[in-house]
BAKOLNU-795863 format. One record per residue: x, y, z of N, C-alpha, C, O in turn. Coordinates in pm, whole numbers. Each point is the difference from the previous one (the first is absolute). Layout:
N
> X;Y;Z;X;Y;Z;X;Y;Z;X;Y;Z
...
This chain:
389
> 83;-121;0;-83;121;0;86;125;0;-11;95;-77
> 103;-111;179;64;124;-6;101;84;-153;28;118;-22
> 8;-268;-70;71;25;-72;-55;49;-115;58;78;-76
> -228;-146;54;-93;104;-70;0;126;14;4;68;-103
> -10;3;246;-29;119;-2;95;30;-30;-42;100;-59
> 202;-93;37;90;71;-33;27;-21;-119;67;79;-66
> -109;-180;23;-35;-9;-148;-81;94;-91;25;12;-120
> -114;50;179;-130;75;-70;40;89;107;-72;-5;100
> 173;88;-98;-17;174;124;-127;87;-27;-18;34;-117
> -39;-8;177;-115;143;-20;76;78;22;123;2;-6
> -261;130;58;68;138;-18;76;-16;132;119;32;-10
> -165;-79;150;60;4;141;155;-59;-19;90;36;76
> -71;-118;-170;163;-78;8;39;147;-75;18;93;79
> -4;-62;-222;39;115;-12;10;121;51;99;73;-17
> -239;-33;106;32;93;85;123;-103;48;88;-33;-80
> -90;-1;180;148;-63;141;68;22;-105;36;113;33
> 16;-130;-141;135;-6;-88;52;128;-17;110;32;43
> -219;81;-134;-6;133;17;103;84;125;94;79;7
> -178;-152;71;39;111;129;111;-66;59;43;84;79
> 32;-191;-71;88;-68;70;117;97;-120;60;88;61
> -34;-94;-174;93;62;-109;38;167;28;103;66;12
> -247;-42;-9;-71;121;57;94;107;131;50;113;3
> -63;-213;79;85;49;128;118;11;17;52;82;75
> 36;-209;-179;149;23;-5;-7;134;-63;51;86;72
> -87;-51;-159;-8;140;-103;-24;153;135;73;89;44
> -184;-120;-27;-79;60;123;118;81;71;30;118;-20
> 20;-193;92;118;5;110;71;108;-56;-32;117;20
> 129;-153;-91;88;120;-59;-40;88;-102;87;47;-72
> -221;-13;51;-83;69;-92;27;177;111;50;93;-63
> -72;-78;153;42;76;83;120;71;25;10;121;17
> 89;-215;-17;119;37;3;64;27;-101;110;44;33
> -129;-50;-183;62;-40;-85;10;186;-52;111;52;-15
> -230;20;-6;43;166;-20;83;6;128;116;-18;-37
> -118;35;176;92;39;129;184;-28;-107;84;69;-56
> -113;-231;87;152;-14;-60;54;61;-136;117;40;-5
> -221;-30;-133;14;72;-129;72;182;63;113;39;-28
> -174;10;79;14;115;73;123;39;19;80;74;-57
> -85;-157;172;135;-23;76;163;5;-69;88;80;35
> -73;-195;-148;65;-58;-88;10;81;-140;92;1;-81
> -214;65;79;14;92;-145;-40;187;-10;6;81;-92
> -54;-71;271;22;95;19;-115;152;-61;8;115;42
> -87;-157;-127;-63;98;-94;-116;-115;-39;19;-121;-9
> -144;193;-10;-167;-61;-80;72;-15;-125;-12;-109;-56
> 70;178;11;31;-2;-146;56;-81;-51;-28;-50;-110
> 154;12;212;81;-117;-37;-81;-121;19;9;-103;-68
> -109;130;189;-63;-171;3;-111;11;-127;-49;-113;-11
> 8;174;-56;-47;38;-74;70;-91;-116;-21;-121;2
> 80;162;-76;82;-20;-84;51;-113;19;15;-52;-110
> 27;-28;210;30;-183;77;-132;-72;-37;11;-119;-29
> -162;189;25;-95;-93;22;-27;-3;-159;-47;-104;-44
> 68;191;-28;6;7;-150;99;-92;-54;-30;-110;-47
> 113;141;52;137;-154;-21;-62;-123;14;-10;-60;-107
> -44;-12;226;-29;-69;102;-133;4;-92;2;-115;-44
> -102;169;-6;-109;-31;-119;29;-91;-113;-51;-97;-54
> 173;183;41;-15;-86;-161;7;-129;-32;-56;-72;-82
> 195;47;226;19;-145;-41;-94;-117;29;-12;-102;-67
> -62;143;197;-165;-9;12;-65;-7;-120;6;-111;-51
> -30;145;26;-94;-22;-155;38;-36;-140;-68;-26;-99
> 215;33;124;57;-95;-124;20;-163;40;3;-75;-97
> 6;30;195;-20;-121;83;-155;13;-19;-3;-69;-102
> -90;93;116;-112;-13;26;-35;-69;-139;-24;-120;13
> 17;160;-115;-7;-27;-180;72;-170;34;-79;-93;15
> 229;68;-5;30;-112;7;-62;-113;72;-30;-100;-65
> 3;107;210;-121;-94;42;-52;-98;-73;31;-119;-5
> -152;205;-79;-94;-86;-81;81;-99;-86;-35;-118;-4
> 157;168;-75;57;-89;-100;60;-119;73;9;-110;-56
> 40;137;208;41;-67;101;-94;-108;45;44;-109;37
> -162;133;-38;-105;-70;57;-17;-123;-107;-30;-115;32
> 61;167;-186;-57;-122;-36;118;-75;-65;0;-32;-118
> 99;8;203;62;-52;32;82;-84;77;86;-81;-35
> -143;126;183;52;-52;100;-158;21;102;-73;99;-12
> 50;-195;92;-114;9;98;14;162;54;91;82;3
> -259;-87;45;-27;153;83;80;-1;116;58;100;41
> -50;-253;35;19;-44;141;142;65;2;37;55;103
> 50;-58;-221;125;84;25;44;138;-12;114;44;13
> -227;21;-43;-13;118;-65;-28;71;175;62;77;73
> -181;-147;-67;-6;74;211;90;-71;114;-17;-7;122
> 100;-33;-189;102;-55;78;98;83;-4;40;53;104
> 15;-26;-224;88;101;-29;-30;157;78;82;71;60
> -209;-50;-81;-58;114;51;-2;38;181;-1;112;52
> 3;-274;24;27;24;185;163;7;-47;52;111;10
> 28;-215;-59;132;-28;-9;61;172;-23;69;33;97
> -83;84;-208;-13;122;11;-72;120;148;19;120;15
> -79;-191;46;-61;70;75;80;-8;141;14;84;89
> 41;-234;-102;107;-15;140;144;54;-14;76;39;88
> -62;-45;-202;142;103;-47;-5;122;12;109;54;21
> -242;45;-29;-12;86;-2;50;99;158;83;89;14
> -169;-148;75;52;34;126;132;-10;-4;72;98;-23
> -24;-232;47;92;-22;28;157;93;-27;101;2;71
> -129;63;-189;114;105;-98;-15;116;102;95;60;50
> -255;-30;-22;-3;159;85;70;20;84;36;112;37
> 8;-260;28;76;19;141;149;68;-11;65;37;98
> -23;-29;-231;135;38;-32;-20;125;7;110;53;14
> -192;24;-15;-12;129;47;102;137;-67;46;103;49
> -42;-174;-192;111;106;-114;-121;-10;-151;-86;-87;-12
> 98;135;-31;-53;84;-95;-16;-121;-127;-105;-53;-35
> 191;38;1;2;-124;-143;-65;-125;126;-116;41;5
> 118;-113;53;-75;-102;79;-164;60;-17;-86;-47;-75
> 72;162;163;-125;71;-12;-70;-8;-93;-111;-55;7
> 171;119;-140;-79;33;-158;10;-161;-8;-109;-35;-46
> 190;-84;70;-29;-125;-39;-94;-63;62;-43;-82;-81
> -29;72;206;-98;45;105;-137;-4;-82;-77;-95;-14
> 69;196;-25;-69;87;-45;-37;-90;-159;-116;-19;-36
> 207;-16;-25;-41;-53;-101;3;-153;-42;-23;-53;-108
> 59;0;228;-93;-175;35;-179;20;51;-101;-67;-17
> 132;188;82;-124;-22;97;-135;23;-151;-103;-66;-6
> 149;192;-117;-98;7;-103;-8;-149;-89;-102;-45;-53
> 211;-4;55;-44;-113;-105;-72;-99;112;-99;-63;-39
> 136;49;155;-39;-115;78;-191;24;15;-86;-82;34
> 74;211;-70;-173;53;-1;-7;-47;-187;-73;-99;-6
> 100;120;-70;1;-88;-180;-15;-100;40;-119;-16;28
> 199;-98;0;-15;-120;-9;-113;-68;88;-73;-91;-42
> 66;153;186;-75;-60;81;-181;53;-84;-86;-81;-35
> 80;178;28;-117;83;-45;-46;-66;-84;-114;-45;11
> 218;13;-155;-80;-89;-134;-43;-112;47;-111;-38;-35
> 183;-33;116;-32;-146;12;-135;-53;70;-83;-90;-10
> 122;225;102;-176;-8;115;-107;2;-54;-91;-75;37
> 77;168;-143;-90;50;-98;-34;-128;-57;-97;-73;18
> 198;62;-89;-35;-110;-96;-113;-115;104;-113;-28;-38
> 174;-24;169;-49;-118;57;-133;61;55;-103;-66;9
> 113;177;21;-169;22;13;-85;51;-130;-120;25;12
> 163;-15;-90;-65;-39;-125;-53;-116;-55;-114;-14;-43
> 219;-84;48;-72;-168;54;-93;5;92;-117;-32;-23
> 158;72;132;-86;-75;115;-137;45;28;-88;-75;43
> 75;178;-64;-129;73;62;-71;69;-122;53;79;-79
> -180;-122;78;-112;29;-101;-38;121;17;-23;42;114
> 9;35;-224;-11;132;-69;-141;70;100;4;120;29
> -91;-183;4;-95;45;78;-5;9;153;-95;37;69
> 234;-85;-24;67;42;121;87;78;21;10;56;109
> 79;-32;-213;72;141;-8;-56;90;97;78;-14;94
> -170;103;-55;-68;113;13;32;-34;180;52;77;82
> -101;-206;-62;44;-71;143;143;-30;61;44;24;112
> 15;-86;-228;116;-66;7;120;54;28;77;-50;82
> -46;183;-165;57;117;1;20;79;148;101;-11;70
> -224;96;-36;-84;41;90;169;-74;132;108;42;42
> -200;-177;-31;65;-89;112;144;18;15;59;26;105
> -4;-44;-230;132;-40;10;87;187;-13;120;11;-25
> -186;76;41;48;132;53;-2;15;133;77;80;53
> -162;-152;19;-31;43;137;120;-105;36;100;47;55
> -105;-173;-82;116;-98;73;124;105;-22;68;28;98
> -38;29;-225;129;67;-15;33;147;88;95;72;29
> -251;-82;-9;-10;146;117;52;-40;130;-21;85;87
> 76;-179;-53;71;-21;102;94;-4;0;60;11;107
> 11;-30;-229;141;49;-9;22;112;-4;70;59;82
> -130;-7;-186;38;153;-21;-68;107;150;22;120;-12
> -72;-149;99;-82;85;114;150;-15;46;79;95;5
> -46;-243;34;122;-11;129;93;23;-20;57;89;63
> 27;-185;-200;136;38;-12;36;122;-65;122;-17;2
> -145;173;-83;73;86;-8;35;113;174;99;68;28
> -214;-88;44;32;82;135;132;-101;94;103;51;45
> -144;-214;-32;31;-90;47;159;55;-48;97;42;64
> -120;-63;-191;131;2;-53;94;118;26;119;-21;23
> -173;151;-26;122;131;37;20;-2;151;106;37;51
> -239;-92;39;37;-44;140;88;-38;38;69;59;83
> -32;-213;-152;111;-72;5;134;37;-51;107;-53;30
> -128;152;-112;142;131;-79;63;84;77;119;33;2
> -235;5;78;79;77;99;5;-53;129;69;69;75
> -106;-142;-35;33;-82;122;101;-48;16;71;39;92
> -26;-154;-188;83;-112;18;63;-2;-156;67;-99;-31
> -88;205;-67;69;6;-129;-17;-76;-97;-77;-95;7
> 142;121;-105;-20;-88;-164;-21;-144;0;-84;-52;-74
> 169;-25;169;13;-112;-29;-152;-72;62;-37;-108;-47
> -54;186;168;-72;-62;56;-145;-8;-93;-95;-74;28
> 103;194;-177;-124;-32;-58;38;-76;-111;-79;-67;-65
> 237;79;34;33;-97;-174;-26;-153;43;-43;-85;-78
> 63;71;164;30;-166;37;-131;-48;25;-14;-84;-89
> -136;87;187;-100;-14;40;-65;0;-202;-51;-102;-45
> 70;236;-48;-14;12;-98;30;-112;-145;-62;-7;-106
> 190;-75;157;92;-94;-77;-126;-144;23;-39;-68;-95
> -5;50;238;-48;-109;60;-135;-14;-6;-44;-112;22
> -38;208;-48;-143;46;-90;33;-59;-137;-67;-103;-9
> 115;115;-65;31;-34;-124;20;-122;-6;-78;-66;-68
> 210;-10;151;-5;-137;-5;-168;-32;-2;-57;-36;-103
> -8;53;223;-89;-78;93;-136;-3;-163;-82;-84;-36
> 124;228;-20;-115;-21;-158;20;-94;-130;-59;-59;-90
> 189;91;149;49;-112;-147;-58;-165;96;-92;-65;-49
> 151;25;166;-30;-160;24;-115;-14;2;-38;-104;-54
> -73;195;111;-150;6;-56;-21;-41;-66;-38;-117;13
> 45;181;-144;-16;9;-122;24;-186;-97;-84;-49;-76
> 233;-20;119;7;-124;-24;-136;-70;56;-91;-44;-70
> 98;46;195;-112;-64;73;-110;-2;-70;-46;-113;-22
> -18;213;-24;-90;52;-85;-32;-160;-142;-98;-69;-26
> 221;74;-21;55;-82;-140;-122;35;-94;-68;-91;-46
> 41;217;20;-95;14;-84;22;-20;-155;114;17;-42
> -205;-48;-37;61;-52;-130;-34;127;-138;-82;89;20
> 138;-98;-120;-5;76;-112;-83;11;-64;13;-95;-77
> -124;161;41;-67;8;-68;59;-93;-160;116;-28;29
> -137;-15;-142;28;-23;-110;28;89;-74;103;41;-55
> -241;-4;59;3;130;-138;133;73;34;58;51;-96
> 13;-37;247;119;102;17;115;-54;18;96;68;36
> -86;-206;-59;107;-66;2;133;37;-92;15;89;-84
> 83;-199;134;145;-12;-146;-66;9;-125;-111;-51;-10
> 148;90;-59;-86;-8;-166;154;-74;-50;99;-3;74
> -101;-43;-189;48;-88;-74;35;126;-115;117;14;-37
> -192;48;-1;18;88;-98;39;142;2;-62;73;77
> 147;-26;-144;52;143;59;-105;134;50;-109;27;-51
> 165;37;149;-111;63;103;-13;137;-133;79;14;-93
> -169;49;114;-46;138;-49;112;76;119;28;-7;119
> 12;78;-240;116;141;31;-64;88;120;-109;34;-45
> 124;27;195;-2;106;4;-122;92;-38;-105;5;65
> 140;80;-200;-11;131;-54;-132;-78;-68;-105;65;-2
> 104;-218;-60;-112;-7;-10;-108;-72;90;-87;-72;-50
> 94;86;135;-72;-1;107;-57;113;61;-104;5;67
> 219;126;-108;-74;160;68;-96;10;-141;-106;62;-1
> 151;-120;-96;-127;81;-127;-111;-116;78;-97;51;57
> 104;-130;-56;-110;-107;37;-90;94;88;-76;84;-49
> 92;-104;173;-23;145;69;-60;109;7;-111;24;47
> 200;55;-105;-33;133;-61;-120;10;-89;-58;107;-22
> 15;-249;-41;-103;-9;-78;-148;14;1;-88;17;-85
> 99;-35;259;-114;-54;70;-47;137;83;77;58;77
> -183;-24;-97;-14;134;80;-55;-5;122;21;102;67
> -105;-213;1;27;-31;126;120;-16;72;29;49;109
> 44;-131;-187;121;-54;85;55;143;-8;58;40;101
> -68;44;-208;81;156;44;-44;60;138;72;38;93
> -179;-38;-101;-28;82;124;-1;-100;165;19;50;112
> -44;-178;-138;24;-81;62;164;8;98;17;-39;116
> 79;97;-203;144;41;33;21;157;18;106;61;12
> -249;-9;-14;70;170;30;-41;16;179;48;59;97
> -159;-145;-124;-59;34;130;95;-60;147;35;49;108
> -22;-158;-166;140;-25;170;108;81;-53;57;63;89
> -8;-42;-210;132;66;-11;-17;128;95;83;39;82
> -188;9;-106;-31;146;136;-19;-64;164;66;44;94
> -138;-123;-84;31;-42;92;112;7;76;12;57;108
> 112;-151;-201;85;-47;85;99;122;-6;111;-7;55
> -153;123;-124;157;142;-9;-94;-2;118;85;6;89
> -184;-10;-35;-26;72;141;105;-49;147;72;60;79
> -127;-248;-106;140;-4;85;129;-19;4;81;-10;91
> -74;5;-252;146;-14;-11;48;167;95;93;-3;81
> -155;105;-101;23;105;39;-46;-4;208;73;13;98
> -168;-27;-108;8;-8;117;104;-48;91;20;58;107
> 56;-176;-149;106;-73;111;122;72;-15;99;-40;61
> -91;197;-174;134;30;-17;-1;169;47;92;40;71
> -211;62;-119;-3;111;-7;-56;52;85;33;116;26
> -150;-187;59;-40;68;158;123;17;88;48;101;50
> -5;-253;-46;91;26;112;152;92;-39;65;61;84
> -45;-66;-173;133;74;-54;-53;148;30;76;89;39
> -210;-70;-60;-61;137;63;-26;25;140;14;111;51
> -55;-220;16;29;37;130;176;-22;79;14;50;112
> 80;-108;-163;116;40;48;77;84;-81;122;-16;6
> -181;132;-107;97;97;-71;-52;68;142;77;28;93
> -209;-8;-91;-82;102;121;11;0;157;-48;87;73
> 97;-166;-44;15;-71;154;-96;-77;16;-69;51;88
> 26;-143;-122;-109;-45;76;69;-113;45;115;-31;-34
> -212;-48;136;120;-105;36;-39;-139;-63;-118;-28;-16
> 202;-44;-13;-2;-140;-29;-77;-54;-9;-55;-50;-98
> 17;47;289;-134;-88;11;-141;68;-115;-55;-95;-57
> 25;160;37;-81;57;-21;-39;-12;-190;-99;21;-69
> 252;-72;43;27;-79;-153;-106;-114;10;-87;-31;-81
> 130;-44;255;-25;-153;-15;-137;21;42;-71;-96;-30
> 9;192;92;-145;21;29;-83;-11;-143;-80;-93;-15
> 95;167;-66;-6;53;-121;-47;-136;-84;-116;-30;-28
> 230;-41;-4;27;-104;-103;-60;-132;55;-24;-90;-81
> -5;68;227;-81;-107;68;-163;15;37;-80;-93;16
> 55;219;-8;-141;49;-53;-66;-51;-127;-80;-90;-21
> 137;171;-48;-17;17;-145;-22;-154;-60;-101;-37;-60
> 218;-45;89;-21;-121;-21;-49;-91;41;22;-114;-42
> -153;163;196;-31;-66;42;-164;-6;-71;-89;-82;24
> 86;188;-110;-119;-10;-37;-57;-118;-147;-101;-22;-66
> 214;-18;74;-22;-164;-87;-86;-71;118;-73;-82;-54
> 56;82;178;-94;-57;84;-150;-32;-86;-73;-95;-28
> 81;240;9;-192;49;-37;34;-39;-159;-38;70;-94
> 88;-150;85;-69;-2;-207;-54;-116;2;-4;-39;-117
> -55;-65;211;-138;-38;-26;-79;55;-44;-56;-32;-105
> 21;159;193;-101;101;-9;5;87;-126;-108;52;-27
> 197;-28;-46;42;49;-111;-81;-145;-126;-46;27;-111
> 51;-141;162;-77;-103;-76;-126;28;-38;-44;2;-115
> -27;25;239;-130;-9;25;-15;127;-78;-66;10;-104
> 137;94;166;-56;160;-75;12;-20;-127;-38;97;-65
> 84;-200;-7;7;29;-166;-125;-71;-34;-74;18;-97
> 60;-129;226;-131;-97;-57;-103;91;-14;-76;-15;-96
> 53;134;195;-147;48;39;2;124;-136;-93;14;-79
> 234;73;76;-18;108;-64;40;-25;-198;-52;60;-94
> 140;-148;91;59;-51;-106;169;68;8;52;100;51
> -17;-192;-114;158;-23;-1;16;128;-37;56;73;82
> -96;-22;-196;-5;75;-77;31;170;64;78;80;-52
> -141;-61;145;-26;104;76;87;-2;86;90;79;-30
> -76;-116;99;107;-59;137;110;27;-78;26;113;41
> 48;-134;-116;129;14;-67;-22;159;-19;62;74;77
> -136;-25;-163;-4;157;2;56;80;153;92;67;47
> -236;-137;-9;0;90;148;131;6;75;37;97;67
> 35;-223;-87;105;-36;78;130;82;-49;92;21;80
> -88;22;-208;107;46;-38;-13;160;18;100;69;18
> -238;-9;-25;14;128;26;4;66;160;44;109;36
> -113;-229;52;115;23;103;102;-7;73;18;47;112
> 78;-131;-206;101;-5;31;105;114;-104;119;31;10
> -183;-7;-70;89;79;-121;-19;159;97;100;71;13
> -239;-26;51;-15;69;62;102;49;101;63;105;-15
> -48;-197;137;71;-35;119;183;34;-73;99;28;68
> -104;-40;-192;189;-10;-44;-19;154;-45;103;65;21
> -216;17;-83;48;154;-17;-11;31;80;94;73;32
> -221;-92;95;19;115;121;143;40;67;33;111;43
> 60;-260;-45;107;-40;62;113;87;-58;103;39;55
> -158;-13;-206;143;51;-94;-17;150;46;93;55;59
> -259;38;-94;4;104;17;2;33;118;85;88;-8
> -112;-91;109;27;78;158;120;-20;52;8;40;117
> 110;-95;-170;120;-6;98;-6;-35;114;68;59;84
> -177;-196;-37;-9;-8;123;133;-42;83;112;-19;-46
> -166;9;211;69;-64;71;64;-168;0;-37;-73;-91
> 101;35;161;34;-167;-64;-65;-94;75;33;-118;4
> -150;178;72;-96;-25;61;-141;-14;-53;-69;-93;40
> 37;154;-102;-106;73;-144;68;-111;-107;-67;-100;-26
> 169;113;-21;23;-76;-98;-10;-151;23;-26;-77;-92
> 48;38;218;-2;-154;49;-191;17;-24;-70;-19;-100
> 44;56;214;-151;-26;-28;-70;22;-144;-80;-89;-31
> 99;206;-72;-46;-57;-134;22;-129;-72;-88;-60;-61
> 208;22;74;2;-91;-74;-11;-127;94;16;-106;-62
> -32;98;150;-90;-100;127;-156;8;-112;-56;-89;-64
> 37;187;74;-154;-1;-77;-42;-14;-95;-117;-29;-27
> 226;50;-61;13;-52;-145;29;-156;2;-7;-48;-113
> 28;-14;181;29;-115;44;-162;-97;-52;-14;-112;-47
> -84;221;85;-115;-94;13;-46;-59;-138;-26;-118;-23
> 20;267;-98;-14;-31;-155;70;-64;-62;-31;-49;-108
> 163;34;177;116;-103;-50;-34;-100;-16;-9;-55;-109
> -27;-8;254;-41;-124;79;-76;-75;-107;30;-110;-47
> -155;203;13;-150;-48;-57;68;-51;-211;-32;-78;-90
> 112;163;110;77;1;-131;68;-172;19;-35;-95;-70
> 115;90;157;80;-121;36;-111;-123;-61;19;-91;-81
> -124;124;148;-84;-164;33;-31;-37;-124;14;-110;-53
> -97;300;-27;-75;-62;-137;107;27;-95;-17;-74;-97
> 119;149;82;16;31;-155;88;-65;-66;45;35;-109
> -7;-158;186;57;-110;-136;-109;-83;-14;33;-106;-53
> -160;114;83;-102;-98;-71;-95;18;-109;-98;-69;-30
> 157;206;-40;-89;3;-168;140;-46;-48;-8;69;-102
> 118;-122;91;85;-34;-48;3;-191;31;25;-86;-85
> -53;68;207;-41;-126;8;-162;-73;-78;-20;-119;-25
> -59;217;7;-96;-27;-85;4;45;-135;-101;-5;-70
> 212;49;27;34;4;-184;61;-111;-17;-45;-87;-76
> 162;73;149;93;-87;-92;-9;-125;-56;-49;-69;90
> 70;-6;-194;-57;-123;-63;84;-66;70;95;52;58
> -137;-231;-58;47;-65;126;125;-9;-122;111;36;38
> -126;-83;-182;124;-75;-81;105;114;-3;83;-40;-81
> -34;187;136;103;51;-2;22;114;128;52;111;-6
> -116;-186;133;30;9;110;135;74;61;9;110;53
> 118;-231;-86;86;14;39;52;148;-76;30;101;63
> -26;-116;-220;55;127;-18;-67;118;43;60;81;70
> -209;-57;-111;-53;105;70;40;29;105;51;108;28
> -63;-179;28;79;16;206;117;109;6;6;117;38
> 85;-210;-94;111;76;-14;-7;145;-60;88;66;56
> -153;7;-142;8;75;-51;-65;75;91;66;100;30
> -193;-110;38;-85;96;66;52;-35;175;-12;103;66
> 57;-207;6;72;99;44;165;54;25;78;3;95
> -75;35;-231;109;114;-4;-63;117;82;78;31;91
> -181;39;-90;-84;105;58;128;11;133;47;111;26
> 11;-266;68;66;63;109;112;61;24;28;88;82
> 73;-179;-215;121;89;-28;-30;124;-67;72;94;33
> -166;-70;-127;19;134;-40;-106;106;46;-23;104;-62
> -45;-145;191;-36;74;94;160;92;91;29;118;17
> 25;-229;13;124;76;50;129;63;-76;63;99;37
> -44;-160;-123;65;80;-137;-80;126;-36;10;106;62
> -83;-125;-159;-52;132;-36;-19;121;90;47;109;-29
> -114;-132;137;-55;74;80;154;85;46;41;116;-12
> 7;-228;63;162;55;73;71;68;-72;76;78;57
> -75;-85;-219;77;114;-110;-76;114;32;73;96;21
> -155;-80;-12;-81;98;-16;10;98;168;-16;117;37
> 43;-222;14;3;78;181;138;36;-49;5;123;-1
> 131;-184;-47;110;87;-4;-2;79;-74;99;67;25
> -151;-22;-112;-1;101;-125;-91;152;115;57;106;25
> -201;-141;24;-14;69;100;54;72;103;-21;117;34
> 103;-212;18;133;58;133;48;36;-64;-43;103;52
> 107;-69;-137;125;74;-110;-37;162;38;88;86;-7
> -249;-46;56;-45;128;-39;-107;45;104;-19;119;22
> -37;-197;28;-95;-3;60;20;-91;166;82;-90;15
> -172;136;92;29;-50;144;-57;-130;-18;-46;-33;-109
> 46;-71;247;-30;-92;-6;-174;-73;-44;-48;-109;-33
> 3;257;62;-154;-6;21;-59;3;-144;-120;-23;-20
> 191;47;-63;-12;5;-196;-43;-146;7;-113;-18;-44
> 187;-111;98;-22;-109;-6;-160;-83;25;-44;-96;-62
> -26;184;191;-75;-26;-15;-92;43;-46;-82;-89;-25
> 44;202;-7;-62;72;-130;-8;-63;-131;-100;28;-66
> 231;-150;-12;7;-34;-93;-80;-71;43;-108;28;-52
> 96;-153;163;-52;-117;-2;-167;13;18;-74;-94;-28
> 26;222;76;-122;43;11;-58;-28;-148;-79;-78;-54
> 156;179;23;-50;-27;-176;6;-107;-52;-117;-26;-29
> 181;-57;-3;53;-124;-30;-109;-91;112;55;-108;-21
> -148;78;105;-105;-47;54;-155;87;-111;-67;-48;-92
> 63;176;153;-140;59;-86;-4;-51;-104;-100;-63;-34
> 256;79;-79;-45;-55;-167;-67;-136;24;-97;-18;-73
> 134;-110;184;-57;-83;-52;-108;-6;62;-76;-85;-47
> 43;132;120;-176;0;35;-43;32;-99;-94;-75;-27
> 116;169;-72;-89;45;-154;9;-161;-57;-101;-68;-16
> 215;29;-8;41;-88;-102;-113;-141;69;-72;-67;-74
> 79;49;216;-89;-125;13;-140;42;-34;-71;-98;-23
> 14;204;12;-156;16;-59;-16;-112;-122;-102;-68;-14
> 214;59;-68;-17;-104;-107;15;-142;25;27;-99;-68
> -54;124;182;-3;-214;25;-174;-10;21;-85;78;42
> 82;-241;-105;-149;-40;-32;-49;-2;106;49;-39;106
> -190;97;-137;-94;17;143;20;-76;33;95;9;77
> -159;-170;-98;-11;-138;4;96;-80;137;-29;-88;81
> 150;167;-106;131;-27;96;13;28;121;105;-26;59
């Protein structure tokens, strides 16, 4: 009996998987602007590190798929904890080239782990649970993200680097041996192919072709500049300003604690439609990022906006990779995957050229002004998703 159920995971095994991966990440998600800071001294420069640190992110991301049908998924999210325990582990060297290397296990170890998950809950869980399924497995991950970024600068300044990289290294193991345990199997249709894979570039025309799946990829791509930004530009704003530390880790364990409530973000799409809820959600959060840019607040004011922007995020989190889970055809899964979500590397690429080109001229608070905007456009842009959804 038992080996059935791990045979057939629902959404509850994926949630536990989610959030166990989740927390190694979690942990040093906190610390990781403190130390960028620290080590590079200037927004601009970390700026310009997280742009670097994009590309190769998303040029790895393209390879995957050709990877996949070639070699099992099972090694693809293997590779992805195996990256994630290296990742810590480099921070502890506490010099600059370790750091930026840090920094760029921890993006591919989110590629590899990300496609593969996708993919297996694409197998596993039927298209008319999505709306449920989803929902769940944000709130399990809301326990990572609530505890370990405060947990984590706690432990930074308490007892130092080594006491959040290592706890961080051992999260990762504990997802990857999960995960075996799991022995979940391959879909077919996404298996080794025998025959040479489709290129890449034609896979983005594939794509690009589809005008759901377009907007299907604009809508988390805004999403995620929110927190790609959030875990780097509040707090770099509250210690240009004095604010203190803790108040980073107040901030970023709030905010992330509101993956709790995206059940309720389920239900609100059931009662109002998906459709709406995504609007609503983006114009107040797009809201909450200009008030922040135009008043020059305190780093007190600025923690609490984007604490509150936290909530449209949240609701964003649960639903807006599921008009993308209800386009995609099951027979080109794997590549679609790969292509849409790129949205995470070039959530932090793009966005981050654009924050250094900003600092070049403008204070820190330009940054969030861009991202305001960059939320409103896509509240316009989701009006064009099917009522139906």
């Amino acid at each position: 009996m038992w080996l059935r159920v791990v045979d057939r995971p629902g959404a509850t095994v994926f949630a536990t998987l989610s959030a166990t991966e989740a927390f190694s990440r979690a942990l040093v998600a906190g610390v990781i602007p403190l130390e960028a800071y620290r080590l590079l001294e200037s927004a601009r420069d970390v700026s310009i590190a997280y742009t670097v640190i994009g590309v190769v992110a998303l040029l790895a991301s393209f390879a995957v798929p050709v990877v996949i049908r070639v070699i099992r998924r099972k090694w693809i999210f293997s590779a992805g904890c195996a990256f994630m325990i290296a990742a810590p582990l480099l921070m502890m060297a506490e010099a600059i080239v370790p750091f930026v290397g840090a920094l760029q296990f921890r993006a591919l170890a989110v590629v590899c782990v990300n496609i593969s998950l996708n993919l297996y809950i694409l197998d596993y869980i039927a298209r008319k649970d999505f709306v449920t399924a989803e929902p769940r497995r944000l709130a399990f991950m809301g326990v990572a993200w609530f505890t370990g970024p405060g947990l984590g600068i706690y432990l930074y300044k308490t007892f130092g680097l080594e006491a959040v990289c290592l706890p961080s290294a051992i999260f990762a193991l504990i997802a990857l041996g999960y995960f075996w345990v799991l022995r979940m199997r391959d879909d077919p249709r996404v298996a080794p192919a025998k025959k040479r894979p489709p290129t890449p570039w034609a896979n983005i025309r594939r794509y690009m072709a589809q005008p759901r799946l377009r907007l299907a990829w604009a809508i988390p791509f805004a999403r995620s500049s929110y927190w790609a930004a959030f875990f780097v530009y509040p707090p770099l704003y509250i210690a240009k300003y004095g604010g203190d530390e803790m108040l980073s880790a107040v901030m970023l364990s709030a905010g992330q604690g509101m993956l709790f409530a995206a059940p309720l973000a389920g239900r609100l799409a059931q009662e109002l439609g998906m459709r709406r809820v995504i609007i609503l959600a983006f114009i107040f959060t797009g809201a909450m990022c200009l008030i922040a840019g135009a008043i020059q607040p305190s780093p007190e004011m600025v923690a609490f906006l984007f604490f509150a922007g936290s909530a449209g995020a949240m609701t964003l989190d649960a639903l807006g990779n599921i008009p993308f889970l209800r386009s995609v055809h099951a027979y080109e899964r794997s590549e679609m995957t790969s292509v849409f979500r790129t949205y995470i590397e070039v959530s932090q690429l793009l966005p981050a050229a654009v924050y250094a080109l900003l600092l070049l001229y403008f204070p820190l608070t330009s940054v969030f002004i861009a991202l305001g905007v960059l939320l409103l456009a896509t509240a316009w842009l989701s009006t064009y998703l099917p009522r139906r959804f």
